[in-house]
C-alpha positions as MATLAB code, in Angstrom:
seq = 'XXXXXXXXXXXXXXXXXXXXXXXXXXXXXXXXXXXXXXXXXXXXXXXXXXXXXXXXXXXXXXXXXXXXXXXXXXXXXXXXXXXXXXXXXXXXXXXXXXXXXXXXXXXXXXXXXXXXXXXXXXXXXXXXXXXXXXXXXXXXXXXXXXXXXXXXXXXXXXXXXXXXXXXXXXXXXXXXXXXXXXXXXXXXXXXXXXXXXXXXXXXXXXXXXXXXXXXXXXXXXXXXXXXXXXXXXXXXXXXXXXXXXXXXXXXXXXXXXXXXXXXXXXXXXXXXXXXXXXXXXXXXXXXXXXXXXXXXXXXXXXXXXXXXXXXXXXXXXXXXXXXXXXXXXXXXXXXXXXXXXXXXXXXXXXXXXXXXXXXXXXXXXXXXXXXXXXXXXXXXXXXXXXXXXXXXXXXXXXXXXXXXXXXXXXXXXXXXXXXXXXXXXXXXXXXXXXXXXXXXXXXXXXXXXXXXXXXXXXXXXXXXXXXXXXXXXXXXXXXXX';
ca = [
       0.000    0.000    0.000;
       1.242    3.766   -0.548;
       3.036    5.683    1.773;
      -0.140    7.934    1.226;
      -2.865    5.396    1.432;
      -1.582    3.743    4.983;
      -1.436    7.565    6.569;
      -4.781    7.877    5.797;
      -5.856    4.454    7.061;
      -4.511    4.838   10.213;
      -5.824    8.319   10.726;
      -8.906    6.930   10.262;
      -8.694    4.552   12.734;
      -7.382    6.831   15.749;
     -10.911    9.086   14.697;
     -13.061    6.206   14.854;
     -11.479    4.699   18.457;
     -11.628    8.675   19.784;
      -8.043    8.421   19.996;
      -5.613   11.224   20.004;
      -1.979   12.394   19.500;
       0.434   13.574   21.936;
       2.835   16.522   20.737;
       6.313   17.790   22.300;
       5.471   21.029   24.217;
       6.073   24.043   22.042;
       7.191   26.240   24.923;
       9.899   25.466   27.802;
       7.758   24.990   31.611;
       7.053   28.154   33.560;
       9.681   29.776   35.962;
       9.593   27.412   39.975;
       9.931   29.872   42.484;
      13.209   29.381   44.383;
      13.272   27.455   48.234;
      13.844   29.493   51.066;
      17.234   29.350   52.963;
      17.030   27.725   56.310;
      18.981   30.008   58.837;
      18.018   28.422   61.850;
      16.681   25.110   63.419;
      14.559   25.750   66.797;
      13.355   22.817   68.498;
      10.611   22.589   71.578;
      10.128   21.660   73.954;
      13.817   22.655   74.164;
      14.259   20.968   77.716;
      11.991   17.803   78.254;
      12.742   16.002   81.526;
      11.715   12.875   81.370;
      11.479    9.199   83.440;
      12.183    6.010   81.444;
       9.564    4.389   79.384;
       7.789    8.243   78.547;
       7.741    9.595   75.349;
       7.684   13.748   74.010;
       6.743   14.972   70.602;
       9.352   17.137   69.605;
       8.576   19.674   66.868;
      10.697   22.456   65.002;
      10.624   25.742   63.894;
      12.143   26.731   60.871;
      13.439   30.599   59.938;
      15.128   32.435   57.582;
      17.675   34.997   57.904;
      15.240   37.625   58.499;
      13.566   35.594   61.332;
      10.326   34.837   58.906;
       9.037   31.578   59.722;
       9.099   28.826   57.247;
       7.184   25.719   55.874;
       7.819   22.693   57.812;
       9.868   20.477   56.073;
      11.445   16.958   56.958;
      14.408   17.097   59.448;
      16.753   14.339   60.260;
      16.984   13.557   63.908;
      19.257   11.699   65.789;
      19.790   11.403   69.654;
      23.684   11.926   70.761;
      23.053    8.698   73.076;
      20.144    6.137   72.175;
      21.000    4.601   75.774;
      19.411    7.476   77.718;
      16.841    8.270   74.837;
      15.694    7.362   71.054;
      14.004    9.464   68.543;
      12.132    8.569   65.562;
      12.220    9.976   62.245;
       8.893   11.789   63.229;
      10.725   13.685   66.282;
       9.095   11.397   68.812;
      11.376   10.659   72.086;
      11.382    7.488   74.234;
      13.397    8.039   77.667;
      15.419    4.469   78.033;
      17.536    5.094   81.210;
      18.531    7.756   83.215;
      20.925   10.203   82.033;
      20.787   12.795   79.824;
      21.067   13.564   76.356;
      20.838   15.815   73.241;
      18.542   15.271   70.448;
      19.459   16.824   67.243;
      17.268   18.475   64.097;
      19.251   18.561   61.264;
      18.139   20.688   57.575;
      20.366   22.243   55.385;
      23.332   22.429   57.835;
      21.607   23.610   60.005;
      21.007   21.913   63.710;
      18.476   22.738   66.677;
      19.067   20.957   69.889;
      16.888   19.680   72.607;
      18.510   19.018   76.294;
      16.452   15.681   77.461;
      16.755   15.223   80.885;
      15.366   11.634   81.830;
      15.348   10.761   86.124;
      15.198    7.658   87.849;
      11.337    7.979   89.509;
      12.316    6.273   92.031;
      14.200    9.769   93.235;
      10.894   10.741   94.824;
       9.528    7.860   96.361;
      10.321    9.161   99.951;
       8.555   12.214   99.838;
       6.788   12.942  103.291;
       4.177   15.862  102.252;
       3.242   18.199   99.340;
       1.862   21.882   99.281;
       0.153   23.191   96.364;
       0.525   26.955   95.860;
      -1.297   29.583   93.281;
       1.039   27.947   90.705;
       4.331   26.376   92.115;
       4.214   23.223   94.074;
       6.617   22.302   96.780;
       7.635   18.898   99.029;
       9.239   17.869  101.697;
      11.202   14.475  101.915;
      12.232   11.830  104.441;
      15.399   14.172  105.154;
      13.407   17.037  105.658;
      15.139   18.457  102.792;
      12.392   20.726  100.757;
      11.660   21.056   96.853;
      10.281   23.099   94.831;
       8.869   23.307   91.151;
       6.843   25.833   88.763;
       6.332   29.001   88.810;
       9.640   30.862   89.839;
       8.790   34.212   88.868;
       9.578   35.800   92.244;
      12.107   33.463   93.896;
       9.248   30.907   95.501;
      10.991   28.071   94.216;
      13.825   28.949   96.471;
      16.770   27.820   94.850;
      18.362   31.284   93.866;
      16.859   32.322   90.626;
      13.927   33.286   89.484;
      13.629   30.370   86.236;
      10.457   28.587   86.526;
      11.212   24.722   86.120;
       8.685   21.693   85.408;
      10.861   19.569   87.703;
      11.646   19.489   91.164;
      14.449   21.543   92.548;
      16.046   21.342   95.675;
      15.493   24.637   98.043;
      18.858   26.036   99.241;
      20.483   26.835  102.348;
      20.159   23.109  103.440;
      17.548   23.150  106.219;
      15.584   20.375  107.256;
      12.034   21.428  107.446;
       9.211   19.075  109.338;
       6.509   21.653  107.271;
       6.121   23.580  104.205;
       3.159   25.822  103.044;
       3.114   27.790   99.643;
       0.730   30.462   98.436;
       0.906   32.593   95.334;
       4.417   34.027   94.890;
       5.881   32.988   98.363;
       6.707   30.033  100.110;
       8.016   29.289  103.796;
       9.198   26.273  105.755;
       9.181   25.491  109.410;
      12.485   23.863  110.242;
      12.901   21.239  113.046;
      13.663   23.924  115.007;
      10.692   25.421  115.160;
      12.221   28.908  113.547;
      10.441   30.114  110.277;
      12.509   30.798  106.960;
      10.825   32.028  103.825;
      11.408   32.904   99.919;
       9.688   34.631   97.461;
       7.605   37.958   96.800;
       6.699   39.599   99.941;
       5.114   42.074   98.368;
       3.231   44.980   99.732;
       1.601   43.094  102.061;
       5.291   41.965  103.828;
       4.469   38.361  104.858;
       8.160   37.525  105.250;
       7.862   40.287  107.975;
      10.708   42.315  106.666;
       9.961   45.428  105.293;
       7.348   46.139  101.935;
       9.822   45.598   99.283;
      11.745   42.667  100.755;
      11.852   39.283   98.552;
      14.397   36.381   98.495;
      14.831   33.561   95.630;
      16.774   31.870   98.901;
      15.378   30.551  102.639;
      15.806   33.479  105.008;
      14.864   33.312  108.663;
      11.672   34.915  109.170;
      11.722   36.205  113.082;
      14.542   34.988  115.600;
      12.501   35.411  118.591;
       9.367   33.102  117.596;
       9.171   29.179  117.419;
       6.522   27.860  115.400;
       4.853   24.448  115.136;
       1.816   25.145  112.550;
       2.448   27.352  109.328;
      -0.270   28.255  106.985;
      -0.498   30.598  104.019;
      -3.506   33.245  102.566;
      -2.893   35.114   99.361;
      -1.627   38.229  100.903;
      -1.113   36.912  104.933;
      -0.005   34.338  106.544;
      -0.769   32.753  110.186;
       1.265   29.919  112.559;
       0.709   28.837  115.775;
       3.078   27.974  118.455;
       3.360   25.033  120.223;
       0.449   26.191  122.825;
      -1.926   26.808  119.986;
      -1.318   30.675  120.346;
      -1.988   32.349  117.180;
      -0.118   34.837  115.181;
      -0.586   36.603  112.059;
       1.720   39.029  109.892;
       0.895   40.786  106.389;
      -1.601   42.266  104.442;
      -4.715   42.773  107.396;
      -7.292   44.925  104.712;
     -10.638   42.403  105.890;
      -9.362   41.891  109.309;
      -7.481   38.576  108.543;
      -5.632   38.763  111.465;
      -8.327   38.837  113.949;
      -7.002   41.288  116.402;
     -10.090   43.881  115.917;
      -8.416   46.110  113.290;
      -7.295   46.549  109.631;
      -3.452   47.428  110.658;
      -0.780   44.901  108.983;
       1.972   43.769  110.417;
       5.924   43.302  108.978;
       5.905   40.845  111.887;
       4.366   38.399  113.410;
       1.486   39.761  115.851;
      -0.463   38.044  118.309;
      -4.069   37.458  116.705;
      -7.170   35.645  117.373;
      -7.708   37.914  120.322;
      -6.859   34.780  123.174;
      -8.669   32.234  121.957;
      -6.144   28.759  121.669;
      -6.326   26.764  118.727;
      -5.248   23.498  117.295;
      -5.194   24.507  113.566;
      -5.584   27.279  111.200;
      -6.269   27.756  107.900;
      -5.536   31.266  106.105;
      -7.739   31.755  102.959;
      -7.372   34.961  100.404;
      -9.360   37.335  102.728;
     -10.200   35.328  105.669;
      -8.746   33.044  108.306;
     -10.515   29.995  109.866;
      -9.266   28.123  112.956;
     -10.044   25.142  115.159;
     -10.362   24.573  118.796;
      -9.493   21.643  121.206;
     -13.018   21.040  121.296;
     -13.791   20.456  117.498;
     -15.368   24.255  117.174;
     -14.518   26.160  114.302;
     -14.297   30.283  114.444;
     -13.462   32.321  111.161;
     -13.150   36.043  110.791;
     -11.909   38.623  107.856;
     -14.000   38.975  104.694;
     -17.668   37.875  104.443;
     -18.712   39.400  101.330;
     -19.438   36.166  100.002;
     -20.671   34.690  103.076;
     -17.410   32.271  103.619;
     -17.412   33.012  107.321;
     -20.830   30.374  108.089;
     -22.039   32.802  110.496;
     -25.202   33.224  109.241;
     -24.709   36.748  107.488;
     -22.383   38.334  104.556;
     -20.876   40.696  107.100;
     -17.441   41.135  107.829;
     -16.123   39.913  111.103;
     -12.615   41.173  112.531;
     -12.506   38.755  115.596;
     -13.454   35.322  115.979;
     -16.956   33.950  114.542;
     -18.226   31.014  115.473;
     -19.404   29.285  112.378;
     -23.518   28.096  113.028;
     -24.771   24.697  113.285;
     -23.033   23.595  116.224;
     -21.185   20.994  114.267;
     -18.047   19.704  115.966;
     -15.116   19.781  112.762;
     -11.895   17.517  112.908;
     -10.499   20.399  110.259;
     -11.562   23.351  108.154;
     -10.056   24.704  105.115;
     -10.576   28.546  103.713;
     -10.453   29.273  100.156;
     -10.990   32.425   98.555;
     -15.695   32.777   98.605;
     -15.668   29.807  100.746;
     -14.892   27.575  103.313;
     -15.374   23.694  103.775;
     -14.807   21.521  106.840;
     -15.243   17.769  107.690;
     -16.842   17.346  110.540;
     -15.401   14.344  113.476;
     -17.569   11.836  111.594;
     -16.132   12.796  108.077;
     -19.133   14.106  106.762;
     -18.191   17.090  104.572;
     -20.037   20.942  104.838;
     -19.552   24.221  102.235;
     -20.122   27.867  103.080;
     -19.987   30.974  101.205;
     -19.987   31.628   97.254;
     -20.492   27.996   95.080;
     -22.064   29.433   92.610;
     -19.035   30.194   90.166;
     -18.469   27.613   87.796;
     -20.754   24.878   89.019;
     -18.822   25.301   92.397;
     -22.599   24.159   94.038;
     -23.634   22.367   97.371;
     -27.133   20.949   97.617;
     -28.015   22.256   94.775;
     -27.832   26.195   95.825;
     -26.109   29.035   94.458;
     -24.039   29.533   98.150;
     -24.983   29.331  101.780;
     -24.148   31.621  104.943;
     -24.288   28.490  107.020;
     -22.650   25.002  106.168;
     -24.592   23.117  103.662;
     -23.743   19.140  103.301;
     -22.007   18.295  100.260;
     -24.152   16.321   97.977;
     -23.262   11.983   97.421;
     -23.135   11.261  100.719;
     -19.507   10.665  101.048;
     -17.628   10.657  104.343;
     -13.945   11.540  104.085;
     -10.638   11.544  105.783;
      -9.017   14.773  104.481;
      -9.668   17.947  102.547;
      -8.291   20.602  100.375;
      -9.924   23.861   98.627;
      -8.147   26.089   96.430;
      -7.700   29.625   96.988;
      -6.861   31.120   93.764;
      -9.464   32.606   90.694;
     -12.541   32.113   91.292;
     -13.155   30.613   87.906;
     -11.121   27.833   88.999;
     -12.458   27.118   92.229;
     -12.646   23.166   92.892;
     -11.938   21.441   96.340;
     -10.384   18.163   96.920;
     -11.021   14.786   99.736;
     -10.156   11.511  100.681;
     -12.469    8.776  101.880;
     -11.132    6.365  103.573;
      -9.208    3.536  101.310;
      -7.415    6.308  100.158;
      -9.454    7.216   96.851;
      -9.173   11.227   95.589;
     -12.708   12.656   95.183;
     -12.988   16.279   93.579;
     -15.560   18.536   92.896;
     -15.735   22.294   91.215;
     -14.386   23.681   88.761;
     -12.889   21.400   86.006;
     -11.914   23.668   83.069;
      -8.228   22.974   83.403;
      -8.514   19.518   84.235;
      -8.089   19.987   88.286;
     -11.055   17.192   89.653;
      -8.761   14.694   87.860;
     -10.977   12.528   86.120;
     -10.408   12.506   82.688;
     -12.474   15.492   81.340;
     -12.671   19.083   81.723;
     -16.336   18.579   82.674;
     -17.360   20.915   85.856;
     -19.194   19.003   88.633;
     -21.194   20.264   91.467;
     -20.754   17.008   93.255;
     -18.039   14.735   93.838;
     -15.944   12.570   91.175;
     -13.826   10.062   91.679;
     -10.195   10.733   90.229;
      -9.121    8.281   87.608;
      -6.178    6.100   87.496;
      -7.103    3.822   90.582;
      -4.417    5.451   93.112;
      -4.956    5.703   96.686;
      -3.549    8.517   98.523;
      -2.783    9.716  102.250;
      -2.972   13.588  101.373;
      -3.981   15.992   98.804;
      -3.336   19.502   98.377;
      -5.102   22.014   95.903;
      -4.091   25.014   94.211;
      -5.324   27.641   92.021;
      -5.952   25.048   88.844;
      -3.636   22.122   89.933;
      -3.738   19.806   92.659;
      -1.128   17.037   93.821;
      -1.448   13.618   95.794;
       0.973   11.515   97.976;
       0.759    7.929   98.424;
       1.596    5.779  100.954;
       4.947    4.744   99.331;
       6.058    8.579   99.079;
       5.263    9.047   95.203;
       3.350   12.277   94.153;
       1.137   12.555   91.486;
      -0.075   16.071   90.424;
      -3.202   17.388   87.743;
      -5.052   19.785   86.379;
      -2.891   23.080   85.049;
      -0.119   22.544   84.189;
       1.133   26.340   81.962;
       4.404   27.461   84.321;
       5.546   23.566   85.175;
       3.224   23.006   88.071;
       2.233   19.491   87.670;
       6.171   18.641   87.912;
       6.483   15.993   84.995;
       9.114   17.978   83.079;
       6.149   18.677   80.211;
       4.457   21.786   79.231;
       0.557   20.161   78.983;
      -2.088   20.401   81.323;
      -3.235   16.645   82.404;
      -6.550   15.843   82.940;
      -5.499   12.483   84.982;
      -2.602   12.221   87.684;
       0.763   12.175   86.385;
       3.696   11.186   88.232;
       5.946   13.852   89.904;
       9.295   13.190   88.979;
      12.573   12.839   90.616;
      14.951   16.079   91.103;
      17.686   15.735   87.778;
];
């Protein structure tokens, strides 16, 4: 057949099967627009302290030279000893063993670094208590020998800066302490000797009792002529009691915290409570509740909120018996109300519930105690004094089991959700406890075997697990690195 003839054909054919013809591109592709130069590698968290077996995303940050953040691109990671730590090609760490480590971003010559820190847990199974502050946490062990962890801002960390840390950090000046109490930006000790050092902001309300402007990131003694066997701390006062239940009270006095009939503060330690002996006290924000030897429990200060229980919203500068009659085995003040177990364990609210689901029986708030709703009876109690929108309160029944109640929207009831409840909830994980302590958003746990476990907020380190993340379920403390 012609050359002709068989062109023809077989165009033909490509029409009839709806075929068609593919041609060379007439015109070379369109310009790519150039990649970026990497300048710098950042990687976070850039610190993670961690105990074997836990694992941290790590994730990067990529910039030019002008500090514009990039894409994300792949990185190659590597850890400078897979013994303490590994890290997959994702960024994810596993702690191995204890020791520490760097773990290495790689991209274009460039290389961001991350410090891992990973403790043996068993470092902190002798601790002996635990005190919750606004947001810094602090513990005492077998040795008396205190630590500290979270917020640093103002030295209440005590260990001579002001870096905020998300592990525990010994307190200096080696003192052995038989109690520790922390409150928003301060935090003070009672050493065996009965004398009082503290550290932190003293503010303008001068609870280390040393002038308006004093503060200390280190233990300092607190008054040479005093010994001490109670310590307890409000948001802007604090109150101890000696040996023979005396009371006395130093700081901010603007509600008549201190009991003593007047507003005046003190730089010092004055007498308060106006005579009256007791065998525990409990500062709040703007009140101060107290205990006799005969299970009756007096508060005074602010009652604007009706967290006195006296029956009225108005503001008492002495002692108050709270109403009912009920005989307490402790009371706790927190910043619109007040809750006490009574000698049976059967646990009553006063004051303000109303914020955030904060409720008992069912009511907004009560100027007398109202019983808590479920019918629980319970060991031991907490209640935080920080923002009211994260008011919650803490218990124990009896085996040991963490019950919490409040507000939830930072995870603080411990129980998986951030869920408010009016009534109790059991905290998940199955641990059993012998104390609890709340604080603003956070609260912490110690177990028999002397292991703490902390929730809720966790934004300046509070929770004590080396990570950045609130936790909605206990997570272990860990050890000091």
């Amino acid at each position: 057949m012609p050359a002709r003839a068989a062109s023809a054909v077989c165009l033909a054919l490509l029409a009839a099967c709806g075929g068609e013809t593919v041609s060379a591109p007439t015109s070379p592709a369109g310009p790519t627009t150039p990649v970026a130069v990497v300048a710098s590698v950042t990687v976070t968290p850039p610190s993670p302290a961690m105990i074997p077996g836990q694992r941290v995303q790590l994730i990067t940050t990529l910039k030019d030279s002008t500090g514009q953040v990039l894409a994300a691109r792949p990185v190659t990671w590597a850890s400078a000893d897979t013994a303490v730590a590994t890290v997959t090609t994702a960024g994810l760490v596993t702690a191995v063993a204890a020791g520490k480590t760097a773990i290495s971003a790689t991209l274009d010559a460039r290389v961001g670094t991350a410090a891992v820190i990973v403790t043996d847990p068993t470092t902190f199974v002798n601790a002996t208590s635990v005190h919750a502050g606004y947001a810094h946490t602090c513990a005492l062990v077998k040795s008396g020998a205190a630590y500290c962890w979270g917020d640093n801002n103002f030295g209440q960390v005590g260990n001579g800066t002001t870096v905020g840390s998300a592990v525990p950090l010994g307190v200096g000046g080696g003192i052995s302490y038989t109690a520790i109490g922390a409150a928003s930006g301060e935090t003070c000790g009672l050493a065996t000797s009965g004398k009082l050092y503290c550290w932190g902001l003293t503010s303008a309300a001068d609870e280390f009792g040393q002038g308006p402007t004093t503060s200390s990131a280190s233990p300092v003694l607190f008054s040479s002529q005093l010994t001490f066997a109670a310590i307890t701390d409000g948001s802007l006062h604090m109150c101890a009691l000696t040996a023979t239940g005396a009371a006395y009270c130093w700081g901010d006095n603007e509600y008549g915290v201190f009991g003593d009939s007047g507003y005046v503060g003190s730089v010092a330690p004055r007498p308060s409570g106006l005579g009256l002996t007791f065998t525990s006290l409990s500062a709040g924000s703007f009140d101060t509740c107290g205990l006799t030897a005969g299970h009756a429990a007096y508060c005074w200060g602010n009652n604007y909120t009706m967290e006195l229980g006296d029956g009225s919203s108005t503001e008492r500068l002495t002692p108050t018996a709270v109403s009912g009659g009920l005989a307490f085995a402790m009371v706790r003040a927190g910043i619109q109300y007040t809750c006490g177990l009574t000698t049976s364990g059967a646990a009553y609210c006063w004051g303000n519930f109303g914020t955030n689901a904060y409720t008992a029986n069912g009511v907004a708030g009560s100027a007398t105690p109202a019983a808590l709703p479920g019918g629980l009876t319970f060991t031991a109690l907490d209640v935080s004094r920080g923002s009211g929108a994260d008011t919650h309160a803490c218990a124990l029944v009896a085996s040991g089991a963490a019950w919490c109640w409040g507000s939830n929207r930072k995870g603080q009831l411990g129980n998986g959700t951030t869920v408010n409840s009016a009534a109790p909830v059991p905290v998940s994980g199955g641990l059993t406890f012998t104390a609890l302590t709340t604080g603003s958003a956070h609260t912490c746990g110690l177990t028999a075997g002397g292991a703490l476990y902390c929730w809720g907020d966790n934004n300046l380190g509070q929770l004590g697990n080396g990570l950045p993340d609130n936790s909605t379920a206990p997570v272990r403390v860990i050890g000091p690195p």
